[in-house]
Every structure is written in C-alpha cells, then in structure tokens.
N, C-alpha and C positions, 0 to 999 in steps of 0.2 A: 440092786434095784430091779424092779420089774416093768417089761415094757418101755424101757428107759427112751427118751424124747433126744436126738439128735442132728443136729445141722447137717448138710452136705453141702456142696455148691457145684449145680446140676450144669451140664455142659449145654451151649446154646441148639445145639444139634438136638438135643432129644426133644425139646417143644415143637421138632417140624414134624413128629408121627401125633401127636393131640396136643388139646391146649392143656397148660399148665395150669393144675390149679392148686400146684402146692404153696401155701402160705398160711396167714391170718388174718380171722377177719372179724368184724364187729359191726354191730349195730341191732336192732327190734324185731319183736316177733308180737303179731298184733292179735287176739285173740277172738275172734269172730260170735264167740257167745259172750263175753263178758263187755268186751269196746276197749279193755285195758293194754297195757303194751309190758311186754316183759322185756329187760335187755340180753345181748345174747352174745359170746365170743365161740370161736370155732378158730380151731386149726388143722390143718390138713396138709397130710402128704402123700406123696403118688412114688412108689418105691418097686420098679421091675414087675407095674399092671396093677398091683396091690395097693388100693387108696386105704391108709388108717389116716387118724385122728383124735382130738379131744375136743369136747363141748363144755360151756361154761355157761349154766340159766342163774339170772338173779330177777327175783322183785318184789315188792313190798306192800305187805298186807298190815292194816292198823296198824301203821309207824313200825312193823318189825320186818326186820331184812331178812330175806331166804336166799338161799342158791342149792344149787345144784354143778357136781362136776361128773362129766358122764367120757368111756370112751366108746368113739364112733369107727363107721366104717363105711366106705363108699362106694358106689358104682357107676358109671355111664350107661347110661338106659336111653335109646332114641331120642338121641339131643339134648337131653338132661343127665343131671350129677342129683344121684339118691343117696342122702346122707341118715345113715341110719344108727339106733342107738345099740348098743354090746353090755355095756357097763357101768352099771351106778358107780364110782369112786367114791363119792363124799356127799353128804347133804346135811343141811340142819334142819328138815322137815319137823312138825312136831310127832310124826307118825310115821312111820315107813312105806314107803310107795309101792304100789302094786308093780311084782315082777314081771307079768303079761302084759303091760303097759309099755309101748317103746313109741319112742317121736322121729316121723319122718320127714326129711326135708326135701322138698321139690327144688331145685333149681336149675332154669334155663342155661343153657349153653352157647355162643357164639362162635366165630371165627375168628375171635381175633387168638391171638400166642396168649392170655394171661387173662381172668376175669381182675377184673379193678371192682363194678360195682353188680348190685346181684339183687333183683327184683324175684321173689318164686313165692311160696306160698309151702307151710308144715301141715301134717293131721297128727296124730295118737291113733294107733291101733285100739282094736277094740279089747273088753277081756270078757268073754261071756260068761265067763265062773264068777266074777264079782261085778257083772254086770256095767261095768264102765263103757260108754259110747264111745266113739271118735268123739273130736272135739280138730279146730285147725283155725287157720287163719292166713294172714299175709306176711312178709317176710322184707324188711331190707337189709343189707349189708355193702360191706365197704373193707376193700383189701386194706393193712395197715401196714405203713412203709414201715414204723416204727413201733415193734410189738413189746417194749421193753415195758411200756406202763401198763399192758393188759394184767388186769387180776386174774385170769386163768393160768400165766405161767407162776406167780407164787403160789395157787393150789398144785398145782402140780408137782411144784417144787416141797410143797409141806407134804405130800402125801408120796415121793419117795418115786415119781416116775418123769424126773427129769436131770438132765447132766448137762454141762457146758457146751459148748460147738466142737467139733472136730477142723480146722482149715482143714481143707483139700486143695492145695493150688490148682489154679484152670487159667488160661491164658483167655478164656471166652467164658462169660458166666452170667447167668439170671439168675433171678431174685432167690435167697436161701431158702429151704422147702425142710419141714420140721418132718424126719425120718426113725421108726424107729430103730435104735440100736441093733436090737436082739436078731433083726433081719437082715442087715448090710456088714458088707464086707468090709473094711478097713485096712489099705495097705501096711504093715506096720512100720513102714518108713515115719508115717504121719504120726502114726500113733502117740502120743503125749506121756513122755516119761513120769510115772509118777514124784507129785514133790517130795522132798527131804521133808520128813513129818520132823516139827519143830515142837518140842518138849516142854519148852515155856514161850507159848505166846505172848506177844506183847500186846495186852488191849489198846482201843485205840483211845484218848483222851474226850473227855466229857465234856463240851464247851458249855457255856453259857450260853444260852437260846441267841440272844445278839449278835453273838458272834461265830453264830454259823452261818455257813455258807447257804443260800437258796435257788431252789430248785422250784421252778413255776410249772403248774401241772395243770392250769385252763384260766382261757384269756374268755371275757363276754362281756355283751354290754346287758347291762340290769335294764327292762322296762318300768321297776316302781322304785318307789321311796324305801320301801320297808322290803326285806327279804326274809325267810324263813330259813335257818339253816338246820338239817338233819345230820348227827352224826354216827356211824355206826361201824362195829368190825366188819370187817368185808367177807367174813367167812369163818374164818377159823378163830374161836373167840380165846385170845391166850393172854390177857391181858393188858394190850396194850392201852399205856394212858397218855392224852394227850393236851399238850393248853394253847389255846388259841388267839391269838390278839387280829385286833382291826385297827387299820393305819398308826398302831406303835399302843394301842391302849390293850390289855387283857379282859377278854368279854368272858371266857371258859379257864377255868384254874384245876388242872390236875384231875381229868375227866377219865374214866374208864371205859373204852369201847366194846360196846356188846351189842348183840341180834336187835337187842329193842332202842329207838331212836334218842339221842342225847340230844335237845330243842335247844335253838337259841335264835329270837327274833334280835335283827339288826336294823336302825335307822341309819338311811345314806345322807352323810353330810352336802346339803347341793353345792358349796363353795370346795368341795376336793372334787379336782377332774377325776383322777384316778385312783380306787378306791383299794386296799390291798390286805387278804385276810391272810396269816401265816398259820400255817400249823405245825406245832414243836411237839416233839416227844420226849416224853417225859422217860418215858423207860426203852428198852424194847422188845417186851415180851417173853412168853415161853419159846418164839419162834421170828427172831430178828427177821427183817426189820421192823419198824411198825408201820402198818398197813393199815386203814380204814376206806369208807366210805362216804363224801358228803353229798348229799342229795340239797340243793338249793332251792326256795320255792321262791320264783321271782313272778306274781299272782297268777295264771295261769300257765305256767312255764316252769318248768322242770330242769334242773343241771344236773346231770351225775358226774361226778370227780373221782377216782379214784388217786388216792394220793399216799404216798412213800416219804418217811420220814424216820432219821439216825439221830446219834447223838453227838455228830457234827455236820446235817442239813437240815432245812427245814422245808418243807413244803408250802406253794404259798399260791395262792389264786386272785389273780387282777381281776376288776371290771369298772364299766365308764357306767355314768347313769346317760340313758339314749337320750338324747335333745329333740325334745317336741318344736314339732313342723311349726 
C-alpha cells in the first residue's frame, strides 16, 4: 500500500512546542457564488514538522451524489493552518477535473493545546490556461472524538491507503493523530506479528434482518409530518443492496445503491413517540461492508447519515416529531 494512514499516540510533551492539530474533522464548506453548502471531512497529521493529510468533498446536484477524495498537505503560516490540495485519489465526477485547479483552506489558529472547532474560510486557485476563476467561501468544522463513522476512512480503506493502528504504549497521551506510515519509525518491539494466514475461513452466518443486532447512527427530532428520504452509495458504487423498514413495516424492498437518488416519502404516525427507520442489507457488495448515504428532507432541513450495515447489524436512525409550543 501507498502512503499507508497510521495511528501513533503522541506524547503530552510535544503539544507544549505548537498546538496540535492532529486529528479529524467534519462539517461545511459554504460556497459564496452559488449560496449552497458542500459537506467536508479532513484529517490531518503533524509528524516531525511535516503536516499531511486526507480530504473528503461530497454534494448533491439533481438528486445525484458526487464526492471527491483528495490527499492534502499543511502548513502554519502567521497564525493560520493552510490546508492545501496534492492529489485527486478518487472521484465520480462526470468529467475529469481540471489538474491546475487546487482548494485552499484558511484556517485561524489559537492558544489553546488542540483545535475542537474551526471557523476560516477556502478559495480554488485560478487556472488561466482553462480559464477558471477563484471561486471560495466559509468554512465550519468540528474535531471528531469518534472518527469510526466518517466516510472518508472507508475511501481510503477501498482505494488501498489505509492500515489498522499501531499501540505505542505512553504512560501520558493525547488524542490519536492519523500518521503516515511510509515516514515513521516504528520500534519493532511494537510491531504486530503478522497473523497465521487461515486457509479456510469460516464466513460468518447470515441472520435474518430481526435478528440482528443494531447499531443506531443519528438520533433528531423531525419538524414535519411528512419526510423525504434520499438513498445513495456513498461513493464507491459496488453494489450494495439494501431494505428498509419503519417502526417494524418494510417501505423499500431489495433496493440497489447508486450515485443517483433511491426516493422514498414517509408519513409520521402522531400517536408513536419515537419513530425508528432500520436499514438492512441485503448483500454486501463488491467491497464489504455495505455503506450508503441517507440524506433526509424534513421541509426545509436537511439530515445527512452516513450509515454501515453487515449481515449480522443493521443500521437504524431514531427521531421524535417536535411538539408544537
């Protein structure tokens, strides 16, 4: 693997020469000519002065899902972290993007040891051979204690640039800082014996949708009666199919996830408090697990979900109808 993505656990001493800002993060990138909002993951690691990274763009044009996975590379520049783009990895464009076109990210700097949230502001460089402008806008984000549900680590994981964590024991330790391999050193005390490659696997058994176990992936409360829900692969379109039920009834039956939207309007029953959509899979893919995207339309409100589902979990998402004042 190339550029392979791995864990350390950074001693509390090194955040007292700059702030740390190795981690993950999420949230909006707002586009200043358009008024629209794209969503955005980033992660970043700070490895002996040298900031790398990976970036993750998705959003959606006439009900069809795009992304983008790029890797990045950083610097501290006068009180600001300039997050800059290196590398297209993957996209499902319908076109191929201009190569003199890269995205940069401004963002402010503090005193504290660790950015948590991150207000700054991106542009696009210009390309004057195909004549494209800047283009930029606003910018929020938000560290994630919990980066296991980010869709960026499964691209990464499909396109062959990411590996498990290494432990490092440390008697004093901040938060894990995503490293690449190819540049750290590794004592081989640590090192991880590779397994006993096992000859015949045992797959693991195929439950009935009932009787798997579930995994809840966004709690809200709905403003309307009626929701819109949008289904799509999240990227990499390998077949996964999936069926859906609401509070025990099947709305979606054996559905194929792909780039363009699989619709399904729901009515909220007002006599259940708590309303609860399961998503089961059916298969899982050319590229386990199965992964999608629901995009919910609750009237002018927007959910993105990203959700993960086997053939012994199922994915499920709560929500209340809000109770008028």
């Amino acid at each position: 693997m190339k550029n392979l993505f791995c864990f350390i656990l950074l001693l509390s001493a090194c955040s007292l020469h700059a702030q740390n800002i190795s981690g993950f993060y999420s949230g909006t990138l707002l586009n200043d000519s358009t008024g629209k909002e794209q969503q955005y993951e980033l992660a970043l690691s700070e490895y002996r002065g040298k900031i790398t990274g990976y970036s993750y763009t998705t959003f959606i044009v006439d009900d069809k899902f795009y992304y983008s996975v790029k890797r990045v590379k950083a610097q501290r520049n006068n009180g600001t972290l300039e997050v800059e783009d290196v590398k297209m990895l993957g996209n499902n464009f319908p076109q191929a993007p201009d190569k003199g076109v890269r995205q940069v990210m401004i963002i402010p700097l503090n005193e504290r040891d660790s950015i948590t949230e991150i207000k700054g502001t991106w542009k696009t460089t210009e390309s004057k051979k195909h004549r494209f402008y800047s283009i930029g806008g606003a910018m929020e984000m938000r560290r994630e204690a919990d980066s296991s549900r980010m869709a960026l680590l499964g691209h990464l994981k499909d396109l062959g640039e990411w590996q498990q964590p290494v432990a490092q024991p440390a008697p004093q330790t901040i938060a894990a800082a995503p490293t690449p391999a190819a540049k750290q050193s590794t004592p081989k005390a640590t090192e991880p014996k590779p397994a006993a490659e096992n000859k015949n696997p045992v797959a693991p058994p195929v439950l009935a949708y009932n009787k798997r176990s579930e995994q809840v992936a966004e709690r809200f409360v709905a403003t309307t009666d009626s929701l819109v829900l949008h289904f799509y692969d999240n990227g990499m379109v390998d077949g996964d199919t999936i069926s859906v039920y609401l509070n025990g009834t099947n709305i979606i039956s054996k559905t194929k996830l792909t780039a363009a939207a699989a619709k399904q309007t729901i009515q909220l029953d007002p006599s259940i408090e708590v309303h609860k959509l399961v998503l089961v899979a059916e298969n899982l893919g050319t590229i386990p697990p199965n992964t999608g995207l629901l995009v919910i339309q609750d009237g002018t409100q927007r959910h993105q979900v990203h959700f993960t589902a086997d053939l012994q979990t199922n994915a499920a998402i709560e929500f209340r109808r809000r109770k008028d004042k």
